[in-house]
C-alpha positions as CSV (number, residue, x, y, z in Angstrom):
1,X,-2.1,27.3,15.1
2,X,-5.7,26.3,13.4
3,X,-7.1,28.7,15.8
4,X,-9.4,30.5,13.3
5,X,-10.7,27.0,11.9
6,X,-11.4,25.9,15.4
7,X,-13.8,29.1,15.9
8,X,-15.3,29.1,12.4
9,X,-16.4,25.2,13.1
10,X,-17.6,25.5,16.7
11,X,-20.0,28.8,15.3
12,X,-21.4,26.2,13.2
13,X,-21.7,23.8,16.1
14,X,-23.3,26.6,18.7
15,X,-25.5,28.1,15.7
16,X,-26.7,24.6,15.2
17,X,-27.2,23.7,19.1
18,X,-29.5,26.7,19.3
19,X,-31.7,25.6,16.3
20,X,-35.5,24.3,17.6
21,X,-35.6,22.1,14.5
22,X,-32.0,20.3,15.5
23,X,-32.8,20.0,18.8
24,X,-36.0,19.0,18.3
25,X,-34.6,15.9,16.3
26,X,-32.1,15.4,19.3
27,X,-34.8,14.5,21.7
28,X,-36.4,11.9,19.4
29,X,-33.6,10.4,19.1
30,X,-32.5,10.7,22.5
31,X,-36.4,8.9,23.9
32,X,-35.3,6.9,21.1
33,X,-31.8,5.2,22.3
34,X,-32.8,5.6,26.0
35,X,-30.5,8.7,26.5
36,X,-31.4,11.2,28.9
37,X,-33.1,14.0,27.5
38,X,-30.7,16.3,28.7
39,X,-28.1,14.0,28.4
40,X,-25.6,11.9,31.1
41,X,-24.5,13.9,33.6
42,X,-21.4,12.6,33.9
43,X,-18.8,10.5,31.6
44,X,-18.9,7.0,34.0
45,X,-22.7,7.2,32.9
46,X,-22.2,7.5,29.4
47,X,-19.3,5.4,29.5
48,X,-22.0,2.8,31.2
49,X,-24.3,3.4,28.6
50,X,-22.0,3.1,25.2
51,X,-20.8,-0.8,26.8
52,X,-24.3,-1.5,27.3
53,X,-25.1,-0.8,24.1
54,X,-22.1,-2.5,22.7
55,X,-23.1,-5.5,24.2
56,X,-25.8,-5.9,22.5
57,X,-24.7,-4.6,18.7
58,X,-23.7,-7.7,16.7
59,X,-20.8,-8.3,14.3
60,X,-23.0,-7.6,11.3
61,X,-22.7,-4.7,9.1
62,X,-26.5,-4.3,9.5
63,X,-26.0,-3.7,13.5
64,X,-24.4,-0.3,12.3
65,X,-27.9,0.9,10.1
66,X,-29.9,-0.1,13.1
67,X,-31.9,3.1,13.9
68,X,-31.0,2.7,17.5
69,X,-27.7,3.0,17.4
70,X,-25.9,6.1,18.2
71,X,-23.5,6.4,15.4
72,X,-26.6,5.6,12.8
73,X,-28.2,8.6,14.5
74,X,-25.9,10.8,14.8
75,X,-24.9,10.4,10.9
76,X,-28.7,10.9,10.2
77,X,-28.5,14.4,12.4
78,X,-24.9,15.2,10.0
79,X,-26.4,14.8,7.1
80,X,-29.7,16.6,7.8
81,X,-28.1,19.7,8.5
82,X,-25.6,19.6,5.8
83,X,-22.3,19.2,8.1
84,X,-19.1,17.9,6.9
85,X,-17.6,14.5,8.0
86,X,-15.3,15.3,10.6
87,X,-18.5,16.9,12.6
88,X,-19.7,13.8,13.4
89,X,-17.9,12.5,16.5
90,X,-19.4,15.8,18.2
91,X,-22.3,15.6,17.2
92,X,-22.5,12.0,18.9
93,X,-21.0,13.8,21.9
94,X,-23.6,16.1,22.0
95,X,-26.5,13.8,21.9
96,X,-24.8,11.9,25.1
97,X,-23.4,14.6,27.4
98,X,-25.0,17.8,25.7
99,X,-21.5,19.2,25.5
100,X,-20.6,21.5,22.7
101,X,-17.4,21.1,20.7
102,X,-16.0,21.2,17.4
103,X,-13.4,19.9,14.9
104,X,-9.8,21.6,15.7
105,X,-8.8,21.2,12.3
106,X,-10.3,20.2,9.0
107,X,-8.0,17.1,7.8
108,X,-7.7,13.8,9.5
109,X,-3.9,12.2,8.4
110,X,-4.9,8.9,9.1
111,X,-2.7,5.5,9.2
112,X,-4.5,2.2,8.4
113,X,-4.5,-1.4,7.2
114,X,-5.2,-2.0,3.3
115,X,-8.2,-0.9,2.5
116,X,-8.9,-2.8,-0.3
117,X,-7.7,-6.4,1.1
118,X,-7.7,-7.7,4.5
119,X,-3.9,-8.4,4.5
120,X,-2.1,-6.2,7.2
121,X,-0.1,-3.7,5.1
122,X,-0.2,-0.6,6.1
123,X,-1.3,2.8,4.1
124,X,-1.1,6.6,5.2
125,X,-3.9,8.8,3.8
126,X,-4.7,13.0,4.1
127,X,-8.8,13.0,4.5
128,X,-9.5,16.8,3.4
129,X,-13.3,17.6,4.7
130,X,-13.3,21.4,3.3
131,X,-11.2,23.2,1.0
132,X,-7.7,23.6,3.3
133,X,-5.5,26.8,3.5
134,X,-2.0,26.6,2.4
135,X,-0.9,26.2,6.3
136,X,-3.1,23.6,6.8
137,X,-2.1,21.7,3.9
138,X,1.8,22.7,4.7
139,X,1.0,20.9,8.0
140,X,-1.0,18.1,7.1
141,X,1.7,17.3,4.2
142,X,4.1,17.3,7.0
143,X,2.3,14.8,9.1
144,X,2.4,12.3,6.3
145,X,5.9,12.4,5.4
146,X,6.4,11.4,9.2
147,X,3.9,8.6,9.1
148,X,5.5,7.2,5.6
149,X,8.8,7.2,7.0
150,X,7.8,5.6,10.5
151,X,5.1,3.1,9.3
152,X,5.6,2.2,5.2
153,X,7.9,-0.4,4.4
154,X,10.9,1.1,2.3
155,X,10.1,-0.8,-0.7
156,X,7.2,1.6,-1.2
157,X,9.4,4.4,-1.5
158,X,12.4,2.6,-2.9
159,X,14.2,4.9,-5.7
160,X,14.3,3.1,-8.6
161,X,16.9,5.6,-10.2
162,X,18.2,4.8,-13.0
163,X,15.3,4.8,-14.3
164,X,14.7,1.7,-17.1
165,X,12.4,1.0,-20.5
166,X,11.0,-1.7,-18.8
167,X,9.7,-3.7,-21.6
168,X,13.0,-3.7,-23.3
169,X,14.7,-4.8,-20.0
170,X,12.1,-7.8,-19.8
171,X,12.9,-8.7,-23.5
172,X,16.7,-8.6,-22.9
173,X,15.6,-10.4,-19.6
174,X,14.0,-13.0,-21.7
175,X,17.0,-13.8,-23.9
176,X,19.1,-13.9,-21.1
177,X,17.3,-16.8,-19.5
178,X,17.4,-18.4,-23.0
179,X,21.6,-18.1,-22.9
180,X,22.2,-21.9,-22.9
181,X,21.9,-23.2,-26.2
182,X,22.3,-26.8,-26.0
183,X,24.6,-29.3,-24.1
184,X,27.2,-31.8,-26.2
185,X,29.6,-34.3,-25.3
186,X,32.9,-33.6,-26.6
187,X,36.7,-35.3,-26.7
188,X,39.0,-32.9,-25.2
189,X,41.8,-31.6,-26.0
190,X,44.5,-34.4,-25.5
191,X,42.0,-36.8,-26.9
192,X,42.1,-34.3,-30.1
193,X,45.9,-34.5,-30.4
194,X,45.6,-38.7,-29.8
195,X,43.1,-38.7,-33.2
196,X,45.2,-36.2,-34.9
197,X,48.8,-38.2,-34.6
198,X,47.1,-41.7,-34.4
199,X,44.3,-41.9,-36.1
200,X,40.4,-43.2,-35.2
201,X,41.2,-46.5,-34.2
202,X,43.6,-45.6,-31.2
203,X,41.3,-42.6,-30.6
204,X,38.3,-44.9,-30.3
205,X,40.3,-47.1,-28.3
206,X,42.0,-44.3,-25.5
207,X,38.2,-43.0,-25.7
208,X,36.9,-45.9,-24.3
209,X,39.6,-46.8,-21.9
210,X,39.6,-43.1,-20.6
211,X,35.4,-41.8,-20.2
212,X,36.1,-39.1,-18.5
213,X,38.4,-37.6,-21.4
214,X,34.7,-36.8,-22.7
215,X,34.0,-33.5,-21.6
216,X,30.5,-32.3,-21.0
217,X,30.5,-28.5,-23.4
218,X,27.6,-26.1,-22.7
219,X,27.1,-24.0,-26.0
220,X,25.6,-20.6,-24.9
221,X,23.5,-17.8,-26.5
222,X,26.1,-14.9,-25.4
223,X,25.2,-11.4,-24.8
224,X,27.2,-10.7,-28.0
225,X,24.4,-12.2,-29.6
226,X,21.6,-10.9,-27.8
227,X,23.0,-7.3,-28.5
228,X,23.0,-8.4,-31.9
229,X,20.0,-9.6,-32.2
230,X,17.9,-7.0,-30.3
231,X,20.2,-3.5,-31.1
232,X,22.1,-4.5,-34.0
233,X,24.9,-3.7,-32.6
234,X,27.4,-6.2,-30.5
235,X,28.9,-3.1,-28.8
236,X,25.8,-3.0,-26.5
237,X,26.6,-6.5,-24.8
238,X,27.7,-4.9,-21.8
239,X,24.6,-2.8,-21.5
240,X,23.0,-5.9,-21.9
241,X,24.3,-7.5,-19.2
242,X,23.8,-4.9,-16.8
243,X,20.4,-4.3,-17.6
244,X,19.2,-8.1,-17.0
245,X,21.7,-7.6,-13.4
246,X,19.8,-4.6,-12.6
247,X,16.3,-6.3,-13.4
248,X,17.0,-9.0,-10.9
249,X,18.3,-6.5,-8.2
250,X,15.0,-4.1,-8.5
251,X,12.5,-7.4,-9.0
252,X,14.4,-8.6,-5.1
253,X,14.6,-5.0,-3.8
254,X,10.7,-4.8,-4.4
255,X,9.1,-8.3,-4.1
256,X,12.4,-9.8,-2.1
């Protein structure tokens, strides 16, 4: 499909390999990382080679400026001659086996943990390392839509249709949470009827012989009011409501 780009990028790879300058900078650096100046023979040597050399790169992020290590040099060589990003595995490949090959394409859909934490969420990136064509871009659009769907967790693409003014639904959220007003103790209602017929005495009297006729009352700030207070308009209670509901759906939906 990318047949053309393949071509374009290994001319650049076989115009390079033929330059006295380039390969003249390959041989230092081959002498240099105890490579084979034509390079291994076969893949079990290099193989050999790259877990030697592992073996003895530390952990540190200085290990990888270390002038003897392949990927260092082979960066060097990249930048050198001007060549994009994605040229840089074969490059290394070249130094070790003397093998010429090239990038099939020039994107890189990529998936990969957070880059800017070291938590283990997952992102999905397009890397671009020239100016694509439309098929190229078609394609590597493609790839990413199947990497989102397989990999991202759904809240990152959750729909948050209808859509909301946010900080009007956190203000009507506020007010909701400030609904209860105040709690009072009040007589109910037969101990209403006993001070009404028979006065304060026998209602103090039945009150004290009967606690539980006391009945715990929870005043509330009703959505009436809040529609009130923040539209003018006591009509819009119900709008109220459901907005605060669909606050606490979206806030679980995304954060759980």
């Amino acid at each position: 499909m990318f047949e053309k780009v393949y071509q374009e990028n290994l001319f650049i790879m076989k115009l390079l390999t033929t330059q006295p300058e380039f390969l003249n900078d390959v041989q230092k650096i081959r002498k240099k990382i105890k490579i084979p100046p034509d390079g291994f023979s076969n893949e079990k040597e290099k193989n050999e080679w790259i877990r030697h050399s592992l073996e003895k790169l530390d952990t540190n992020s200085d290990s990888l400026r270390d002038k003897k290590n392949l990927f260092y040099n082979a960066d060097f060589l990249r930048k050198k001659y001007q060549l994009r990003y994605n040229f840089l595995s074969y490059i290394e490949r070249y130094l070790l086996l003397s093998k010429i090959d090239a990038p099939k394409i020039n994107f890189d859909v990529s998936l990969g943990p957070d880059p800017k934490s070291f938590r283990h969420d997952k992102w999905v990136s397009i890397k671009a390392y020239a100016p694509l064509s439309k098929e190229e871009i078609r394609q590597a659009t493609k790839k990413l839509r199947e990497l989102q769907i397989e990999f991202l967790p759904p809240k990152t693409t959750l729909d948050l249709r209808p859509k909301m003014d946010i900080d009007l639904a956190i203000k009507i959220e506020q007010e909701m949470i400030k609904r209860i007003k105040k709690i009072e103790k009040r007589p109910n209602s037969y101990l209403q009827i006993v001070r009404k017929q028979y006065g304060e005495k026998e209602y103090e009297r039945t009150k004290k012989l009967n606690p539980s006729y006391i009945e715990t009352v929870i005043i509330k700030y009703t959505s009436i009011e809040i529609a009130e207070k923040l539209f003018k308009n006591k009509d819009k209670a119900n709008s109220v409501r459901k907005t605060y509901s669909l606050l606490q759906k979206r806030r679980k939906q995304l954060f759980g």
